[in-house]
N, C-alpha and C positions, 0 to 999 in steps of 0.2 A: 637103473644103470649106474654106476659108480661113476665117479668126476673123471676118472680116466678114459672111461669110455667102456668100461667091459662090468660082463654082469661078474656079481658075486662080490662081497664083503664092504659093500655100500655101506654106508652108516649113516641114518638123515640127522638133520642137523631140527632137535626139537625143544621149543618151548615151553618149557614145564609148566603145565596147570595155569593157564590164562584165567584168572579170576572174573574178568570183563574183555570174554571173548568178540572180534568183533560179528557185527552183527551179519548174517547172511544179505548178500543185495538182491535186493527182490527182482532189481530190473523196471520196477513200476515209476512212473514219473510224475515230478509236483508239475505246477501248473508252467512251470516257464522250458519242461521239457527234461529238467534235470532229477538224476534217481531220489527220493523222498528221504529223509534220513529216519523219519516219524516212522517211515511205513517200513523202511531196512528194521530199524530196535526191536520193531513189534513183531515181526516175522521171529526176527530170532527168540524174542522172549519166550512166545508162543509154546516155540519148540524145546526151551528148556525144561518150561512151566508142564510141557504135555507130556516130555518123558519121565520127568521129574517124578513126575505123579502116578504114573503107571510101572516105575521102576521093579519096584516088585511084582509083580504081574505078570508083565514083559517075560521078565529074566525066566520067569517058571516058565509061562509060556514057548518062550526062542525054544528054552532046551528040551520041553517035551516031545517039542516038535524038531528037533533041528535034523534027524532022519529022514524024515516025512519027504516024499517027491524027490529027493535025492539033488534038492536043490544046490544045500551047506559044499555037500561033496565034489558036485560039475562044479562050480566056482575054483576050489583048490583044484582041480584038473586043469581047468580054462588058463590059471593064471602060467603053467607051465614054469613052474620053479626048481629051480637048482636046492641042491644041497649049498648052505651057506648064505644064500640070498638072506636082504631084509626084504620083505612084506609091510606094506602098510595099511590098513584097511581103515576107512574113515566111515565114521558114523559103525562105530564098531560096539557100540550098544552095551550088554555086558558081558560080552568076550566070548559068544554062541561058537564065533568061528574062530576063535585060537584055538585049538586041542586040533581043527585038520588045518592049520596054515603052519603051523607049529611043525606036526609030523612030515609035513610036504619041505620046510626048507632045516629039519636037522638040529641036533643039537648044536651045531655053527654055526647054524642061521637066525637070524633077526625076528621077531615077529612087534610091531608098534600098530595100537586101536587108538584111534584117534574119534574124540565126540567132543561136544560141546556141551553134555548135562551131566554135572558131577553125581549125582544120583547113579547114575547108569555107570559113571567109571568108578565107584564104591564096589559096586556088586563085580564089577571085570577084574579089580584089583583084590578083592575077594578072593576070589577064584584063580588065579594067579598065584598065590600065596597058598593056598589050600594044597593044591598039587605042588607047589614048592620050583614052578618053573624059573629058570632065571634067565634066560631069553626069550621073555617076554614081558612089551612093556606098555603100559596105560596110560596117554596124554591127553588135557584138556587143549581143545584147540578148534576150528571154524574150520570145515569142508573147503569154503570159500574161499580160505584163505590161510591155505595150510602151511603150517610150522613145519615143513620140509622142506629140504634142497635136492635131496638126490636119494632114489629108493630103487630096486628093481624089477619090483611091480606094486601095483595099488590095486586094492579092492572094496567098493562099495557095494552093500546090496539092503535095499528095501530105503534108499536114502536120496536118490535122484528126483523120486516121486514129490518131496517137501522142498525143492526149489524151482521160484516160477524160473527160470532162466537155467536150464541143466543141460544144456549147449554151452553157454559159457564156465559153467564149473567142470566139464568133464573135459573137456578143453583144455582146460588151467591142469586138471591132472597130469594131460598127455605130454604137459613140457613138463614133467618129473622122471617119468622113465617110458620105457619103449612094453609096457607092459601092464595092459587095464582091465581088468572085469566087471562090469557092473550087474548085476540084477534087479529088477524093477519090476513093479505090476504092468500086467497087459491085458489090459479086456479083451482078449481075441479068442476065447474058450468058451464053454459051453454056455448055456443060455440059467442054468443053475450056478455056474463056477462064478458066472458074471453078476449076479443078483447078489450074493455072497460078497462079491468085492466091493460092490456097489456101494451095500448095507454099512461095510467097514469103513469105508470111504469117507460117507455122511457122519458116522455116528464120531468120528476125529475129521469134521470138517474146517475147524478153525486151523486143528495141525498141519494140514492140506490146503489151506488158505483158500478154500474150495467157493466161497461165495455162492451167490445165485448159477454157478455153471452146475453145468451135470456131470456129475462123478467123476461117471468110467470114459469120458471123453478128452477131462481134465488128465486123467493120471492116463490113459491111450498118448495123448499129446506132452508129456512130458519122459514119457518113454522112450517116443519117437525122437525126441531130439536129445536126449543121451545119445543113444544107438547114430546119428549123425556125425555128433562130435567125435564118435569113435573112427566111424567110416572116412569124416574128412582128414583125419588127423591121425592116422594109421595105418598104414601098409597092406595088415589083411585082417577082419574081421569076420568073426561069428558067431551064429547066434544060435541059441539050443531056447526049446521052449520047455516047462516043467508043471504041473501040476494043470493037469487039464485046460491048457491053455493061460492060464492066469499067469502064470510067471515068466520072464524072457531072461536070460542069462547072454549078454553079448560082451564077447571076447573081442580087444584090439592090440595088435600084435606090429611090433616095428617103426617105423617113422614115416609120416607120407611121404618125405620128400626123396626118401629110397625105392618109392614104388619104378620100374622101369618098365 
């Protein structure tokens, strides 16, 4: 939503390339009850180190698959965008989803990928440059603590699941505009789809800061309280499921405190 109050020609306010972004808050507490700062660094390092390192990989990956289950595409439906609108999508990887956030808000419309491992906004800024788009734009910056002021709508997907506390960052999104989409795993699918997610789970369990819990109960529970934050903190909400149950696409639409 724009500072005036109305959707369309928003512009957020972004800090370019955070060299020593700060670190994601875990939520977790040192001994005297307050957040750890050891354990915030390392969370986040984790997560630069993890995609850092699968950068290449990933990128081939996203885009092989970015078809697949028709997930990429409900997202840009979900977020219900104007011509003109800026878009921000955080933990925006290597730019899988600008080609449909792009087409959905216009050649006058905004699109800004916001992550925190320069790795992965090399390969965005890439591809960026390749198709020669010029609203379209790549920032280094922290989910948690995003380099925005005013957007109008925000999109996450596949990026809920690596913060323990994702009630309180999808939260923190919902005072940016009246308009959220997240995507997230969901072990609620088949008894195959689930073994599969399981296996992915484990084998990037440091990235998931997964510990001695079990998997699909960890990323189930972190799911679930995305999808809250939305619910508490939004007007109307919905929720489409994708790929044989594994996937949840929840839409939150307006303010709560306009619910009548």
């Amino acid at each position: 939503m724009a500072e005036d109050g109305s959707r369309g020609g928003a512009r957020p306010l972004v800090t370019r390339d955070r060299r020593r972004p700060r670190s994601v808050p875990s939520r977790l507490r040192s001994e005297d009850g307050s957040p750890s700062a050891a354990d915030e660094e390392s969370l986040a390092r984790r997560i630069q180190r993890g995609y850092a390192a699968w950068a290449r990989v990933y990128d081939w990956f996203a885009r092989a698959t970015a078809s697949v289950g028709g997930v990429r595409a409900g997202c840009a439906r979900a977020l219900d965008l104007d011509r003109g609108d800026t878009v921000v999508e955080f933990g925006c990887g290597p730019g899988v989803n600008a080609p449909a956030l792009r087409e959905a808000v216009g050649p006058t419309g905004r699109v800004v990928g916001v992550d925190i491992t320069g790795a992965m906004l090399d390969r965005a800024r890439g591809l960026a440059e390749r198709r020669g788009w010029e609203n379209v734009e790549f920032v280094r910056g922290d989910a948690t603590d995003p380099p925005i002021r005013s957007v109008d709508a925000v999109l996450a997907t596949f990026v809920t699941s690596l913060f323990p506390d994702p009630y309180a960052v999808v939260s923190g999104w919902c005072d940016l505009t009246d308009s959220v989409v997240v995507a997230a795993f969901a072990p609620r699918g088949s008894r195959s789809a689930n073994a599969a997610l399981s296996a992915f789970a484990r084998l990037n369990g440091r990235l998931f800061d997964l510990g001695a819990d079990d998997a699909l109960d960890r990323l189930n529970a972190r799911t679930a309280a995305a999808g809250r934050a939305l619910a508490d903190r939004t007007e109307t909400t919905i929720e489409e499921r994708y790929l044989l149950g594994t996937v949840t696409v929840c839409a939150g639409h307006g303010r709560a405190e306009d619910r009548g």
